[in-house]
Residue, then its C-alpha position, 0 to 999 in steps of 0.5 A: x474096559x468100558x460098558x453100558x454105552x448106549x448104541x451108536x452107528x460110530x466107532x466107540x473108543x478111548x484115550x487115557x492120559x497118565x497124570x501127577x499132581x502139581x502140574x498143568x496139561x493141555x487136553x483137548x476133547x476128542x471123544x463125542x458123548x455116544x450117541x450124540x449127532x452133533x460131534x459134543x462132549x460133556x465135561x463130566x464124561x471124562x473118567x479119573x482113576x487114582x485121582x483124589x477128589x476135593x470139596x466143594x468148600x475148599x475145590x479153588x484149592x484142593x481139588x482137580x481143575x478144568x479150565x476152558x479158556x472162554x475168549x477172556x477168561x477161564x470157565x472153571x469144573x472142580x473134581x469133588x466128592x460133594x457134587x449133586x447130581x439132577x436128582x440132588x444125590x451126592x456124587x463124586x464128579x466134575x462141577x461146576x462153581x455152584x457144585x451141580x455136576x457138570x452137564x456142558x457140552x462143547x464141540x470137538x476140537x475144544x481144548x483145555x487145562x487140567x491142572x492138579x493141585x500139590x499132593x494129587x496122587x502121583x500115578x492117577x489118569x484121565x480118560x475121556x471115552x465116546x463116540x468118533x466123529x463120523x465127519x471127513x474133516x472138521x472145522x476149528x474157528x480161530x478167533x483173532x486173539x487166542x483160541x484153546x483147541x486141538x484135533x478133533x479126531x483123536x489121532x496126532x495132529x498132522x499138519x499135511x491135514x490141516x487147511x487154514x483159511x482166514x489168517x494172514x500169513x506173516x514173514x519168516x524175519x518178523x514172524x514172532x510178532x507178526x504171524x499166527x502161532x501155534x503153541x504147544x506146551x511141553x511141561x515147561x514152556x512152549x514149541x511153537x510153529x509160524x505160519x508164514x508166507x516164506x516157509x520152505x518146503x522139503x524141495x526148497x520152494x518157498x511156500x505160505x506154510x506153517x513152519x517151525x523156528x527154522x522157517x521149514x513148512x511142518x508136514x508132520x504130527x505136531x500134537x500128541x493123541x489127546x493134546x490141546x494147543x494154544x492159536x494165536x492170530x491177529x485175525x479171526x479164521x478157521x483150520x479145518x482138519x482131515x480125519 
């Protein structure tokens, strides 16, 4: 278990995710550093076990990766036996590209990849622990293009939660070029949900809901505890999410 948190007024847990190497997942943080008030996680909280560190010299080939898709790009942490801490000690943690364990904050509800390289150990994990937002619901920005993001709360994303505002619903015939997306990856390739002004509901009225291929309104959790998802929208937005 875990110890030595600092005190908090929140409810403390954690959330372990079984990993192999040569593989991509997509986790989102959900998890707030104890005691923070501002609903933030740090990179280098997140614990592995059974998990083999890279080097600083070689970490764009050898080591575990996160990457945090930044609107254009990726910011990348390298899993390594030779970062240096604020003190200049030698650690094995997450860095950044100039070996300085990493110290970046970022909201709740981000989402990101971690991917581990061929011959990773094969029963590892990762765990992220912290603080449980306090807030009753949260709110997620959605750029026009594409946004990395996941639940806030680290429960199942249910879609009867979710609230969106600021995307233009498209159209069950057309909705695979002209509707916002939401896409889940699976191991393989992706599930995918639609939210369109013609979905059907579970009494057969036609409602603006995001729905799945078969243009059925989804009430139900679409993303496991712990996993991120892709959103892609021609036009910027916000899901704000229910705890």
């Amino acid at each position: 278990m875990f110890s030595g948190f600092p005190a908090s007024t929140s409810v403390v847990g954690y959330n372990t995710q079984a990993v192999q190497g040569d593989k991509l997942y997509c986790i989102g943080l959900q998890f707030a550093d104890v005691g923070s008030a501002s609903d933030m996680a740090t990179i280098a909280s997140l614990a592995t076990s059974g998990i083999t560190a890279g080097a600083y010299d070689t970490m764009g080939t050898d080591a575990p990766c996160i990457m945090i898709y930044n609107g254009a790009t990726y910011d990348y942490y390298y899993y390594i036996s030779d970062a240096y801490d604020s003190e200049g000690n030698e650690v094995t943690a997450w860095a950044d590209n100039n070996g300085d364990e990493a110290t970046t904050q970022k909201p709740l509800g981000t989402g990101c990849w971690l991917r581990l390289p061929a011959g990773t150990a094969t029963a590892g994990s990762v765990t992220e622990a912290g603080q449980v937002s306090d807030a009753d619901t949260s709110t997620i920005n959605i750029a026009n293009g594409l946004t990395l993001a996941s639940s806030p709360y680290p429960v199942a994303l249910d879609m009867a939660k979710v609230t969106t505002s600021g995307l233009v619903a498209g159209a069950y015939d057309t909705m695979g070029t002209d509707a916002p997306c939401i896409m889940i990856y699976n191991g393989a390739t992706y599930d995918y949900y639609y939210y369109i002004s013609d979905a059907y509901d579970s009494e057969g009225n036609e409602v603006t809901a995001w729905a799945d291929n078969n243009g059925d309104a989804v009430t139900a959790a679409i993303a496991k505890v712990g996993e991120a998802f892709w959103v892609r929208s021609g036009t910027a937005g916000t899901l704000t999410i229910a705890k």
